[in-house]
N, C-alpha and C positions, 0 to 999 in steps of 0.2 A: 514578412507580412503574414496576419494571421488568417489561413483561408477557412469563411464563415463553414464551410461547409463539413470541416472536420473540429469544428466547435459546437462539442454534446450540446443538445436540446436537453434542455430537464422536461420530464413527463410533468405535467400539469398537476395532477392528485400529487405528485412527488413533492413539486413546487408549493404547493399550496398546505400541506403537511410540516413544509422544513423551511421558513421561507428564506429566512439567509443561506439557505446550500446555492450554493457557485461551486462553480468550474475554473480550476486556471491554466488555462493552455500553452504549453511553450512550444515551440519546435527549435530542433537543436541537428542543424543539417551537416553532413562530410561523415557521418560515425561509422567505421569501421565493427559489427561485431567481430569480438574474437577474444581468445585466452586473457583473462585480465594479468597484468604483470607484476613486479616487486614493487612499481610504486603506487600502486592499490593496495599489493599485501598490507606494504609500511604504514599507509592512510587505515588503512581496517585496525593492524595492531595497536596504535595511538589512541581511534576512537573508544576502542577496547577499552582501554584503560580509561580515558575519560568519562564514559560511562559510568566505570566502576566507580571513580572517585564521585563521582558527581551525587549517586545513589544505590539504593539498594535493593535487593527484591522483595522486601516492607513496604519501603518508603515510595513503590512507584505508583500504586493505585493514587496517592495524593499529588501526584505530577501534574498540576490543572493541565494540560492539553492532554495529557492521557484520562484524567477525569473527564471531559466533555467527549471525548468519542466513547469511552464506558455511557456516560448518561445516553448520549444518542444512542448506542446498540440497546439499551433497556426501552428507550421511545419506539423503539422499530423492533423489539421484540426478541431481540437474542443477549442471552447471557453473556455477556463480557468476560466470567470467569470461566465459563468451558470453551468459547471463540475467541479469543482476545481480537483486538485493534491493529491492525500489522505494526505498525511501528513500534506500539508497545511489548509484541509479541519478538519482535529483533531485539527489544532491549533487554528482554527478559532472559534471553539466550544467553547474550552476553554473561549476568548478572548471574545466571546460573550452570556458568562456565561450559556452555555446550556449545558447540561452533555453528559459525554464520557461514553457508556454504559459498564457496567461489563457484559461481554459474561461465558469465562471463563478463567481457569488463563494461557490458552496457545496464544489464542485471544488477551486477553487484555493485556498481555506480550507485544508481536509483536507491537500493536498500542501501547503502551508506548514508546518501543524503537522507533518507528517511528516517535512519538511527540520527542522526545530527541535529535532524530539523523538529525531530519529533512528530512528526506528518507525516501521513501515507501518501505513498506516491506510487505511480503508474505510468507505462512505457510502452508506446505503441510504435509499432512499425509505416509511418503514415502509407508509404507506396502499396500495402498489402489493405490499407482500408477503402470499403468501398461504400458509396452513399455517404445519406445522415446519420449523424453518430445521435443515442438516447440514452440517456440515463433514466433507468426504470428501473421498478422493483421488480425480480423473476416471479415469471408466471409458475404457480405447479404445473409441473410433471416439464419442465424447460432443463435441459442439460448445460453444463461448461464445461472447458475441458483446463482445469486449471493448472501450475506450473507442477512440473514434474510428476505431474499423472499419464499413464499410459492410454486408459478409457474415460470420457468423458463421465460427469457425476451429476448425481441430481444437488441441487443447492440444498442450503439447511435456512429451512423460511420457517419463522414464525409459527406459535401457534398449530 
């Protein structure tokens, strides 16, 4: 059961800016973090490959789901060629033989499906959330502390 309470509100200016942005929430209960094992490696090295056959680091800008998150970051003001799109940005890794790190096997779960699906995806710990969840644009001078930073950073907004 989906609890309404940990299903983001979109900010209203947000909504009314983008109007088909939705949310799709799942929850995926018993997960154990911890060390991902051989049979992730095995699923990473296939996708690997798959990727590679699939395309190239040319041909992905014309990927229409990588096209349409480029177009939205040009609407919302950020360069898509010095930020890319995460999903696009794993795939580019790939393509240009640079490695996908092993975090662990709930991490690197998510960026797997994200390379597959072509979608960016996002992984919350629900027990550690509290309240309303919002999806909004960062305010200036608003910090994050994003994955594998030691100090919290200011975002990169528009403009």
């Amino acid at each position: 059961m989906i609890d309404a309470e940990m299903t983001p509100e979109i900010e209203p200016s947000l909504r009314d800016r983008f109007p088909g942005l939705h949310v799709i929430v799942e929850y995926v209960d018993g997960v154990r973090m911890e060390e991902s094992g051989a049979e992730l490696q095995e699923f990473k090295e296939a996708l690997c490959g798959e990727v590679k056959r699939k395309c190239s680091l040319e041909s992905l800008k014309d990927v229409s789901i990588f096209r349409s998150y480029r177009d939205f970051f040009w609407k919302v003001g950020i360069d898509p060629t010095k930020i890319r799109p995460a999903a696009e940005a794993l795939v580019r890794r790939i393509l240009a033989d640079k490695p996908i790190p092993m975090i662990n096997n709930v991490v690197d779960s998510y960026n797997l499906a994200s390379i597959k699906t072509e979608v960016a995806l996002a992984a919350f710990n629900r027990d550690e959330l509290r309240g309303g969840l919002l999806m909004r644009t960062a305010e200036s001078g608003e910090r994050f502390h994003g994955i594998g930073m030691n100090e919290p950073s200011l975002p990169l907004l528009p403009g």
